[in-house]
C-alpha positions in Angstrom: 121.4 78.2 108.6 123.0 76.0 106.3 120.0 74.7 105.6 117.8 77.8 104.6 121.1 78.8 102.5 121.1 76.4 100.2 117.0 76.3 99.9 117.5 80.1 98.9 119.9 78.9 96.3 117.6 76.3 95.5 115.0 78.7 94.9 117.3 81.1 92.5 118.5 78.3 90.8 115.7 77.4 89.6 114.0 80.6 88.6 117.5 81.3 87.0 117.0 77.6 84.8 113.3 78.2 84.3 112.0 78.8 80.5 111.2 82.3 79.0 107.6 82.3 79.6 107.6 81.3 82.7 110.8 83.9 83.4 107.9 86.7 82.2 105.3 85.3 84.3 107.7 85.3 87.3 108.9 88.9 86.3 105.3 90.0 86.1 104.0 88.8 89.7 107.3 90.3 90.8 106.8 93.9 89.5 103.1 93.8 90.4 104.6 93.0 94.1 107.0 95.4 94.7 104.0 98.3 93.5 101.3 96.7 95.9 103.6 96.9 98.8 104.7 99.7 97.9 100.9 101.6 97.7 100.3 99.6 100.7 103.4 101.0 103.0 101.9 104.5 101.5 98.6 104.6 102.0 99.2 103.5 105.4 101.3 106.5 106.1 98.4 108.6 105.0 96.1 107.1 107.2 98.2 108.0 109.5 98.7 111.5 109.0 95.0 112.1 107.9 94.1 110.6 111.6 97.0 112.6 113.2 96.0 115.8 111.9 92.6 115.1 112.1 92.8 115.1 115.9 94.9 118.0 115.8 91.9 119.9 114.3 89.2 118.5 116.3 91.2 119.5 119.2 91.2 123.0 118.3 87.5 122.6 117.1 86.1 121.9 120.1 87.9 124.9 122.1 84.9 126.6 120.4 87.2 129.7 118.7 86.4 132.5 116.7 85.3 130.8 112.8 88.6 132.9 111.5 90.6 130.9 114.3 89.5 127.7 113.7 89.9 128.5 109.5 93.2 129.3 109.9 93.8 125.8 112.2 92.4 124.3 109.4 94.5 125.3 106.6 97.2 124.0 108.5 96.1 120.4 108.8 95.7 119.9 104.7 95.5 116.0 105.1 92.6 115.7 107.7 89.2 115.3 105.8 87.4 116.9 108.4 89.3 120.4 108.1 88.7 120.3 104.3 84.8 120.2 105.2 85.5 122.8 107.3 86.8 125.3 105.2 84.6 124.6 102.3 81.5 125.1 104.6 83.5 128.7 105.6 84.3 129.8 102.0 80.8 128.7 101.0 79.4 131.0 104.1 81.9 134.1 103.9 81.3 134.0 100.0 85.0 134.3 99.2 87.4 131.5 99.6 89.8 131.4 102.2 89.0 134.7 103.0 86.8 137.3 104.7 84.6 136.4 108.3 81.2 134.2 107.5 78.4 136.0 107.5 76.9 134.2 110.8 79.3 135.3 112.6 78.2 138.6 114.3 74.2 137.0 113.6 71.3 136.5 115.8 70.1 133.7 114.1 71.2 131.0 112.3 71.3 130.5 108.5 68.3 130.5 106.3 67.3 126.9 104.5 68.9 128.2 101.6 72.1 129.1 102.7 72.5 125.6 104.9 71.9 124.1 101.6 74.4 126.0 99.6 76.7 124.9 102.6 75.8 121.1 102.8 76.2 120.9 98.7 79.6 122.4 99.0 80.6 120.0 101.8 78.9 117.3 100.2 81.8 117.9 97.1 84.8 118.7 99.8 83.7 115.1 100.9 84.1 113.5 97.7 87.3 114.7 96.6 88.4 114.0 100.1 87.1 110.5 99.8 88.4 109.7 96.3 92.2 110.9 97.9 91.8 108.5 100.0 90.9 105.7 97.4 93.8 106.7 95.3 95.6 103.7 93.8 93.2 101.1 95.9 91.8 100.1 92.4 95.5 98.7 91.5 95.2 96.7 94.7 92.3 95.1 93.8 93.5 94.3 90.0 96.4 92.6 91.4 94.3 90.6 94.2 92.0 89.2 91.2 94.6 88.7 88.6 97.7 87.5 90.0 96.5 84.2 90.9 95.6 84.3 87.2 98.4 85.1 86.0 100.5 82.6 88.2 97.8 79.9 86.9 98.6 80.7 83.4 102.7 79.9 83.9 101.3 76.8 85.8 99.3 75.8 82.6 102.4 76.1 80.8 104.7 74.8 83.3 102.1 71.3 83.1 102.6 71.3 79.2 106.3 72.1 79.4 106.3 68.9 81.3 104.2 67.0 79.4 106.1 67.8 76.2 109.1 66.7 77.8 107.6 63.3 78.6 106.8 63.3 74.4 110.3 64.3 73.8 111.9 61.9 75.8 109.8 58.8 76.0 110.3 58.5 79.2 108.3 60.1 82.4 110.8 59.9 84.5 111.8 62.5 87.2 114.2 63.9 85.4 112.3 64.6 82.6 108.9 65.8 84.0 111.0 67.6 87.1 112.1 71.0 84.7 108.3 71.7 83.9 107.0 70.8 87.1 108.9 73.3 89.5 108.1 76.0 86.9 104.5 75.0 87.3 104.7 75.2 91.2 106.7 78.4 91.0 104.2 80.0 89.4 101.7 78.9 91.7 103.5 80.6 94.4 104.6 83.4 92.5 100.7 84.5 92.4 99.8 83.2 95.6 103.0 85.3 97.3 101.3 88.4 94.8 97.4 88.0 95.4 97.3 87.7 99.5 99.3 90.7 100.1 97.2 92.5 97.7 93.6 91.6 99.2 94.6 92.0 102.8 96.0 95.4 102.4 92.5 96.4 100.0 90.4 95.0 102.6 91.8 97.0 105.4 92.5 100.5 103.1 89.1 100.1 102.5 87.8 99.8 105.7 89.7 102.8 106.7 88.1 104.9 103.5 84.9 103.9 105.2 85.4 104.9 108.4 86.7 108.4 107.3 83.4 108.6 105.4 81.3 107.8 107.8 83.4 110.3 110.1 83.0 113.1 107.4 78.8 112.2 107.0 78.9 113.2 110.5 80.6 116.3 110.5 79.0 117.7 108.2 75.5 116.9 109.9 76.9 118.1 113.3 78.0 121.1 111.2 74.9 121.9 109.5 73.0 121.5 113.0 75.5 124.1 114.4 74.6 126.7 111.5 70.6 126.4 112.1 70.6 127.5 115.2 70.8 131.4 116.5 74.6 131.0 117.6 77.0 133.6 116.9 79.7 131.3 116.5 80.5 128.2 113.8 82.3 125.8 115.9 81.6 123.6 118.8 82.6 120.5 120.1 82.6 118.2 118.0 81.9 114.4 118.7 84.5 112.2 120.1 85.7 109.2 118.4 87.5 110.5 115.2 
């Protein structure tokens, strides 16, 4: 314990002793840190609560209620991307958002080719703002994943020169000239190392996620549009398994 104690006040101690710039740089990484954890801890939550309510709908979905039933589920569960492209396919069809019973409802057959286009263009756009929820913030992920290490190279550039100066200075490249410039260097190094591979692994697996919800919404909405061509008198059904 002793041990790590004084490597920790090692570690202050020297960012505390370091030059301006390389104080910036550090203070830079730092603050770009602290927000890419911080998307990354809440996006994560999301997920979750967009997969939590998402089974909560499809649950109700597949009991195979009334259209009005299953709207009114699905105004509930605001967060699941599948529920969104279910009340924009029932506003479309009723003609009047969140109100009203869709046509099909009390029909013989199913909906004409115009209508189930009408339907798929308005899911099509539930989709993409559903999709571009989900991306929210990812693009600060990826600037930090690409820059910090850019950023920590340019206080190890300086840290190098700082060094190098001293050597000039002194006349002398002993270690305790060249050491000062050095340890800035290498803190910087870390600095965007300890910023970047957060960054990247929590883009890479957000955006998997985004994916997966995409390809979950694509097919929902083909499922859905299958459901409306045929002569059934109701809008839901079962829906697939796997969400």
């Amino acid at each position: 314990m002793a041990t790590a104690d004084s490597l920790t006040s090692g570690v202050f101690e020297l960012i505390w002793s370091a030059g301006p710039v390389a104080k910036f740089v550090l203070g830079v990484l730092l603050l770009f840190s602290i927000v890419s954890w911080a998307l990354i801890v809440e996006k994560w939550w999301q997920l979750r609560r967009v997969r939590r309510q998402t089974l909560g709908f499809v649950k109700i979905f597949r009991e195979g209620r009334r259209p009005s039933m299953v709207h009114a589920a699905a105004r509930k569960f605001r967060e699941s991307p599948l529920a969104a492209l279910y009340s924009a396919a029932y506003a479309e069809i009723s003609g009047i958002p969140d109100a009203g019973e869709p046509v099909v409802d009390d029909a013989d057959e199913g909906l004409s080719s115009e209508r189930l286009e009408a339907v798929h263009r308005a899911m099509r756009r539930a989709a993409g703002i559903e999709v571009a929820a989900l991306e929210r913030y990812l693009p600060f992920l990826a600037t930090t994943a690409s820059a910090a290490p850019f950023i920590g190279l340019f206080g190890t550039v300086f840290g190098i020169m700082s060094a190098f100066h001293g050597i000039g200075t002194q006349g002398s490249a002993s270690l305790a000239v060249v050491a000062p410039g050095i340890s800035e260097a290498l803190e910087a190094t870390a600095a965007g190392l300890g910023a970047a591979i957060p960054a990247v692994m929590g883009y890479n697996y957000l955006v998997n996620q985004v994916r997966h919800w995409a390809t979950e919404m694509d097919g929902f909405i083909l499922d859905l549009l299958n459901i409306l061509s045929r002569p059934m008198p109701r809008l839901a059904r079962p829906a697939k398994d796997g969400v």
